[in-house]
N, C-alpha and C positions, 0 to 999 in steps of 0.2 A: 536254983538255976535262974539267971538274972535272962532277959527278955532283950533279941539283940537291940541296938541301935539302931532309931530313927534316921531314915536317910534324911539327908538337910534338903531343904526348900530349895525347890528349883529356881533360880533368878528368871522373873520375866524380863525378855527383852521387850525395848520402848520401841515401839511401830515406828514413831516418829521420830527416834533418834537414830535408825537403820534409814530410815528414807530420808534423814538430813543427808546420811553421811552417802549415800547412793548419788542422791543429786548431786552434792561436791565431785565426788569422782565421774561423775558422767562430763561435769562440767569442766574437769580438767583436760576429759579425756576428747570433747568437743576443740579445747582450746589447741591439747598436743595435733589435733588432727586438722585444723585450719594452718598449726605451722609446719606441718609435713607438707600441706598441700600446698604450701608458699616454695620451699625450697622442691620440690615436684617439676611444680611451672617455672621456677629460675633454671633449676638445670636442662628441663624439654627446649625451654628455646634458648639456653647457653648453644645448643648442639644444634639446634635446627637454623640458626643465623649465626655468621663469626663477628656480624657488629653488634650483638647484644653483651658480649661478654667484654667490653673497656670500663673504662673510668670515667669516659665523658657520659656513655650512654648513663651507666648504673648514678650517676649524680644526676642526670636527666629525670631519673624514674624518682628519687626521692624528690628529686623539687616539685617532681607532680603531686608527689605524695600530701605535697606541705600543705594546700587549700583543703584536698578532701577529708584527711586525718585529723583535721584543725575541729573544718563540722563536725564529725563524726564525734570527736571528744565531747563536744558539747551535746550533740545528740543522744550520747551513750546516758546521760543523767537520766534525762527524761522519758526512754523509751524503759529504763531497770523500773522507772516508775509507773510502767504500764500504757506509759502516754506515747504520741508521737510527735512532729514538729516537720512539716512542710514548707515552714517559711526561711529553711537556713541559707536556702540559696539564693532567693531575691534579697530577702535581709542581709545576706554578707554582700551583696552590688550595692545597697541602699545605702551600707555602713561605708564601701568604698566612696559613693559618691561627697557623705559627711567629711570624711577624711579630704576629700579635695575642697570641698565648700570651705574647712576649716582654716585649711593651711593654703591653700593657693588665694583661696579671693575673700577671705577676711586678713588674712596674714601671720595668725596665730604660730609657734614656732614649734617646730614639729613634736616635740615631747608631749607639748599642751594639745596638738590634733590629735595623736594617737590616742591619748589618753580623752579627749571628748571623745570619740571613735568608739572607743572600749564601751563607757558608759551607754552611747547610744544603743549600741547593741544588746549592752542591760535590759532598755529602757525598752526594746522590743521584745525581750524577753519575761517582761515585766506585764506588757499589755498579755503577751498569750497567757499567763499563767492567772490574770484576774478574768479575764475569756474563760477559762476552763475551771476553776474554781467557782468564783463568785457568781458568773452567768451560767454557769451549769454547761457550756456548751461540749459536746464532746472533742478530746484536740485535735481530731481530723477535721473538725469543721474550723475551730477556732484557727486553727494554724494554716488552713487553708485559706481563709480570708486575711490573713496576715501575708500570708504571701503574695496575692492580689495586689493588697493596701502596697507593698513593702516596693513590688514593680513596676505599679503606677509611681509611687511617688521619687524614684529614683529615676524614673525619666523626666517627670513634672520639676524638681527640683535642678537639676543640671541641665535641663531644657531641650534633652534628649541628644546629647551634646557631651563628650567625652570629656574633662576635665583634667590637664597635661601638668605631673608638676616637674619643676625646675630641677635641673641637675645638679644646681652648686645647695638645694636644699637640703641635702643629703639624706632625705626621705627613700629613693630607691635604693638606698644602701642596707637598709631593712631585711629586706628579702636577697639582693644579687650579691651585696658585700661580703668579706669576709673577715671573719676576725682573727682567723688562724694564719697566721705567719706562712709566705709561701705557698699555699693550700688553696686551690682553687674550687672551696670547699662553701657555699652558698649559707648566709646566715640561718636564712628562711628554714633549712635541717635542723639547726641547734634549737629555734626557736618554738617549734616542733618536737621535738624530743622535750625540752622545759618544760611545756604546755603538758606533753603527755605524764613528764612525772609530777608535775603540780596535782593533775586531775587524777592520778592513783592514790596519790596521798590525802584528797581531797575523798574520795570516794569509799575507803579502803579505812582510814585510821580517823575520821573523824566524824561529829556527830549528822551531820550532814547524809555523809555516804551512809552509815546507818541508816537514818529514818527514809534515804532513798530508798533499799533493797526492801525497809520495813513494807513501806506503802505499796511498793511494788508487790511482793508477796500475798499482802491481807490489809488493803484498804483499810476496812471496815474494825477490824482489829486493831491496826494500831490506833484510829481515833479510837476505840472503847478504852484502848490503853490509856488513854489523856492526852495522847501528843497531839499540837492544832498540824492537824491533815493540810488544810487551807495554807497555812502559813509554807511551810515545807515548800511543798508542792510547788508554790510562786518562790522560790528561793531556787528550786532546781529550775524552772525556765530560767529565771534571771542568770543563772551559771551558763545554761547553756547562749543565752543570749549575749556575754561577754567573750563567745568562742566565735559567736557569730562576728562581731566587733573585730575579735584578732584575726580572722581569715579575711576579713573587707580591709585591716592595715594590710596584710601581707600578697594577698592580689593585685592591689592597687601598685605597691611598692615594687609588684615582679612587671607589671605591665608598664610601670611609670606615666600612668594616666588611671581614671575610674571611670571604668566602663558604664554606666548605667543598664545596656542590654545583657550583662552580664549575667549568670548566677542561674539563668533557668537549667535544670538538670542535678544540677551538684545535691539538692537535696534528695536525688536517687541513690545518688553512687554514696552518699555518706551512709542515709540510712542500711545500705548494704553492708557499708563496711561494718557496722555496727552488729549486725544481724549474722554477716557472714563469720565475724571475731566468736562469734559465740554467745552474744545477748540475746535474750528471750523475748519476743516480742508482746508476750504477755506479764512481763514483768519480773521483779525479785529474784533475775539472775542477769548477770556479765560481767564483764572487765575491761578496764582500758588498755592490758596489753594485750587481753583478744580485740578488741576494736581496732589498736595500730596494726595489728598482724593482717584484720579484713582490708585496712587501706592499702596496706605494699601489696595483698595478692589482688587487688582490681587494680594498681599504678601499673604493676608487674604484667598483669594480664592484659590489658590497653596497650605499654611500650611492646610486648612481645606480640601483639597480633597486628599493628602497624609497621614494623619492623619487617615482621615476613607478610610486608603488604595482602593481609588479609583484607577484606572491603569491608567499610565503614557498619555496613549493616550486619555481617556478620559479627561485627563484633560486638554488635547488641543483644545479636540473639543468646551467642554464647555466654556475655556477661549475666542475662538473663536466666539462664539455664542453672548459671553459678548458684545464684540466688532462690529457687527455686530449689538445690539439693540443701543448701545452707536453712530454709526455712521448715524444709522436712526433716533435716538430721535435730533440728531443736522440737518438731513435734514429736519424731522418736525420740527422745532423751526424755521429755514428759510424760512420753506413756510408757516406759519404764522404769519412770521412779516412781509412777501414779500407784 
């Protein structure tokens, strides 16, 4: 009489590969629920005003859209990487008032402004990131003296003094022209939407975006890994520092002058949008189609609380409140996958 059969070895399950895959699904399920709550707020004030719902308004609401979601991309680098960045809103006046130095009162031809424009934005991007690497300074501190530096010197350079450029330059065509035949359809959207698939693809399918999500995760890991941490790290300001660059061409291009008072605030509502899209403010999670999804529901929620002339401060408080459920639904999503 033969002795029955060994049951077979139970497979263990990997801790770690059940809590990857919880975190993913938490994270989509954060992403599906900021875009429920975008079309929520379009439809509550489609019906609570009858001038929310045209074609001028809703092209109104994406060219709001274009400055804040502009930062916001470039912010999204930096914050997956555990960091933060205070200076996108002086820095993007800074970069506008460059873009005027460049092309109004040196004479340079607008391709060659935009593109010094871009760089300098780099180049701001460039100083936070050896701040916080190489001086050790934390980025709330370093990015916070860059934003100082960035407002001082965009009054000091312009001379506190708006900088107007020329209409036959065909610089405000950037932002107000259009390309679409017929279509009263504002550059400044396409160039926006571009920006945003450039920095998915950037983020998402190359090596970059990897060692973003990596550092964000586990610092300390991936330098054990071999990767230079330092190097990285000054590579993703510098990204976002060239976001900074394109929101100071495309502000500048919609005002058709550079503001130098410009830009204080915008490094609130971006970093919201980033937070509210569904990036972790501790790092090694988000997306740039959750980041544009956070900027149309603050564009959305601004046009619709002005619209049914809500007052200015309510609409602080409210936007604030946003922010506040958007930064607890990412602590519950971490202590659920913890």
């Amino acid at each position: 009489m033969t002795a029955p059969a060994a049951a077979p070895p139970r497979q263990k399950q990997n801790p770690s590969a059940s809590g990857g895959v919880r975190a993913r699904v938490m994270s989509r399920f954060q992403q599906f629920l900021a875009f429920a709550s975008l079309i929520a707020i379009f439809v509550f004030f489609s019906f609570a005003s009858p001038h929310f719902l045209n074609y001028s308004n809703i092209t109104s609401m994406l060219f709001s859209t274009v400055v804040i979601g502009t930062l916001a991309l470039g912010a999204t680098f930096v914050i997956v990487t555990g960091g933060i960045d205070l200076s996108v809103g002086t820095g993007m006046a800074l970069c506008a008032v460059i873009s005027g130095v460049l092309i109004v009162q040196m004479g340079l031809p607008v391709p060659l402004g935009v593109l010094g424009t871009l760089l300098f934005g780099g180049l701001i991007g460039l100083v936070n990131g050896l701040n916080v690497t190489y001086l050790g300074l934390p980025p709330f501190i370093a990015t916070l003296a860059m934003m100082l530096v960035a407002q001082g010197l965009a009054l000091v350079i312009s001379g506190s003094a708006p900088i107007y450029f020329s209409a036959d330059s065909g610089y405000t065509g950037i932002s107000t022209g259009s390309i679409i035949p017929g279509a009263d359809f504002p550059n400044a959207v396409l160039i926006l939407a571009a920006a945003a698939i450039l920095a998915g693809i950037v983020l998402n399918r190359t090596l970059l975006g990897r060692y973003t999500y990596s550092i964000g995760s586990n610092e300390e890991a991936t330098a054990l890994s071999g990767i230079n941490v330092r190097k990285w790290k000054i590579i993703t300001y510098v990204v976002a520092g060239l976001f900074i660059g394109l929101a100071g061409v495309l502000i500048s291009a919609r005002l058709g002058s550079a503001q130098p008072a410009t830009g204080m605030g915008y490094e609130l509502q971006a970093i919201a949008a980033v937070v509210i899209g569904g990036t972790s403010l501790s790092g090694g999670k988000g997306s740039i189609v959750g980041t544009v999804i956070g900027a149309l529901i603050i564009s959305v929620l601004n046009n619709g609380l002005q619209i049914t002339s809500v007052p200015q401060e309510w609409q602080n408080v409210i936007l604030g409140c946003v922010i506040v459920a958007a930064v607890y639904a990412d602590k519950a999503r971490k202590g659920s996958t913890a």
